[in-house]
SEMI-350725 format. One line per 3 residues: number of its first residue (from 1); their letters; for each residue x, y, z of C-alpha. Coordinates in steps of 0.05 Angstrom, whole numbers, plus 32768, in hexadecimal, padded with zeros to 4 digits. Example, Ala and Ser with C-alpha at 12.3 -4.5 7.8 and 13.67 -1.06 7.14 Angstrom:
1) as) 80F6/7FA6/809C ~ 8111/7FEB/808F;
This chain:
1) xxx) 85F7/87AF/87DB ~ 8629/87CF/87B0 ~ 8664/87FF/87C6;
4) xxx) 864E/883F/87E4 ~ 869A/8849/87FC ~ 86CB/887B/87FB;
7) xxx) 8707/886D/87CA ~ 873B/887C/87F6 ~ 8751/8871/883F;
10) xxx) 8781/88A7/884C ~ 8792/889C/8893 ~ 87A3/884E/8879;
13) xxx) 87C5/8866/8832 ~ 87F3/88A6/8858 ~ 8809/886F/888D;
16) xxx) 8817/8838/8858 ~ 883A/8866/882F ~ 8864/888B/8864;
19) xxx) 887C/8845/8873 ~ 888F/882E/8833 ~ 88BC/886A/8827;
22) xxx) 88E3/8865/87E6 ~ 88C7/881F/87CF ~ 887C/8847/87CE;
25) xxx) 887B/8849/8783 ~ 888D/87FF/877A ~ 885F/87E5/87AB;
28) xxx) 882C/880A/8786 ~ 8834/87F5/8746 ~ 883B/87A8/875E;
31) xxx) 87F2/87B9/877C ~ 87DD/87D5/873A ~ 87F4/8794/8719;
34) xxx) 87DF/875A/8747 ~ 879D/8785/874A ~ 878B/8782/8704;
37) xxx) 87A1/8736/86FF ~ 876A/8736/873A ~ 8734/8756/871F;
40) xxx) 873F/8726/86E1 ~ 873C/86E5/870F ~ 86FF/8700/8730;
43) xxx) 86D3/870C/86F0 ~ 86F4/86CD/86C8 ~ 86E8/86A2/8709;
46) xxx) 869A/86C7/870C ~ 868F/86AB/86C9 ~ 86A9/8665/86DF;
49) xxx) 8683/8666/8711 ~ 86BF/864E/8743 ~ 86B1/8669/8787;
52) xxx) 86EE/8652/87A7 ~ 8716/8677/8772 ~ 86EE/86BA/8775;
55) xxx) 86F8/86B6/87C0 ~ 8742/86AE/87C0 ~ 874B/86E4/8789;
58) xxx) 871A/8717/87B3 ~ 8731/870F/87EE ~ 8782/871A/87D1;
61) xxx) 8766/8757/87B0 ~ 8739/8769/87EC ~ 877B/8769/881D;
64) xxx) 87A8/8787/87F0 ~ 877C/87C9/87DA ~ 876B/87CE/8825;
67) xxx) 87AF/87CF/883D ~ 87C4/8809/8811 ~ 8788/882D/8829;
70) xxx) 8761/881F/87D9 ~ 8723/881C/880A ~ 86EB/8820/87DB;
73) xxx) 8711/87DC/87B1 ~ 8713/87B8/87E6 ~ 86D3/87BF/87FA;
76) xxx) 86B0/87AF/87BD ~ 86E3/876E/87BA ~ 86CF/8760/8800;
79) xxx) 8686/8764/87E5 ~ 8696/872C/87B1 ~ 86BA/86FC/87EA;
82) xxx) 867C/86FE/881A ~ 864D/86F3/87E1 ~ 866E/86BA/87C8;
85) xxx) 867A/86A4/880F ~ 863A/86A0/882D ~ 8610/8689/87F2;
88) xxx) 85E5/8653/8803 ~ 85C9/864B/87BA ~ 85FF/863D/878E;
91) xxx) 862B/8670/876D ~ 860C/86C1/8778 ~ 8602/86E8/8743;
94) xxx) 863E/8715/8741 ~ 8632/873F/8700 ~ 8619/8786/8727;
97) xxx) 8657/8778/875D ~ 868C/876E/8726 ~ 8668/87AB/8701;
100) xxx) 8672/87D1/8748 ~ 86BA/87A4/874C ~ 86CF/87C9/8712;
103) xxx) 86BB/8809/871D ~ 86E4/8810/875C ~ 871E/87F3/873F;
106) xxx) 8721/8824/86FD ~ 8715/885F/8733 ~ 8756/8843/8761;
109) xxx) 877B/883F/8720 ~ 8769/8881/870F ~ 8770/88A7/8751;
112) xxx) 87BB/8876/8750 ~ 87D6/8895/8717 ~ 87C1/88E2/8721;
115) xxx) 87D4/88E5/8767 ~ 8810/88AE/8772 ~ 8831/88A4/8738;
C-alpha cells in the first residue's frame, strides 16, 4: 500500500513550531539534514539488504518527520519499518516504497523551503 497521506499535519507542525520559538529555523534545517542522511541509509541499506539497518534508519526518520507534523514522510517511512518488520520471507521488496519514500520526502523539502524558510 503506498502513501495516500496528507503532507502536512498542521495542528502537530503550528504546536511544534509555536514551541520552538526562535530556534524554529535551526531545528528545521537539522531535520532537513539528518533527513536526507535518512533517506540515504534507507535505500543504501534496501540494496544491502540489511533489515536491521533499514529499520533503525526508518523508524529515526519515521519519528522525526512525525514530530514536526511532515505527516505524509513519516508515513511512508513508517510503511518501510512495518514491511521490513513483519516479513516472514526474507528481505521485502522495497523498490515501489522507496519510489513512494522519495516522493514524500522531495515534496516535505519543497513545501520546507517555500513556506519555512
Amino acid at each position: 500500500m503506498l502513501v495516500q497521506e496528507q503532507l502536512i499535519d498542521q495542528e502537530t507542525m503550528d504546536g511544534c513550531l509555536n514551541a520552538l520559538g526562535e530556534h524554529k529555523v535551526t531545528v528545521i534545517e537539522s531535520f532537513m539534514q539528518q533527513a536526507e542522511g535518512f533517506v540515504a541509509d534507507i535505500f543504501k541499506y534496501s540494496t544491502e539488504e540489511d533489515s536491521s539497518k533499514v529499520v533503525m534508519a526508518a523508524h529515526s526518520l519515521k519519528g522525526a518527520s512525525l514530530q514536526l507534523g511532515f505527516h505524509q514522510l513519516g508515513m511512508a517511512s513508517k510503511i518501510i519499518e512495518d514491511s521490513v518488520k513483519k516479513s516472514e520471507t526474507g528481505f521485502p521488496d522495497l523498490d515501489a516504497f522507496n519510489a513512494q519514500l522519495k516522493l514524500s520526502y522531495d515534496a516535505t523539502l519543497s513545501y520546507i523551503r517555500d513556506k519555512l524558510l
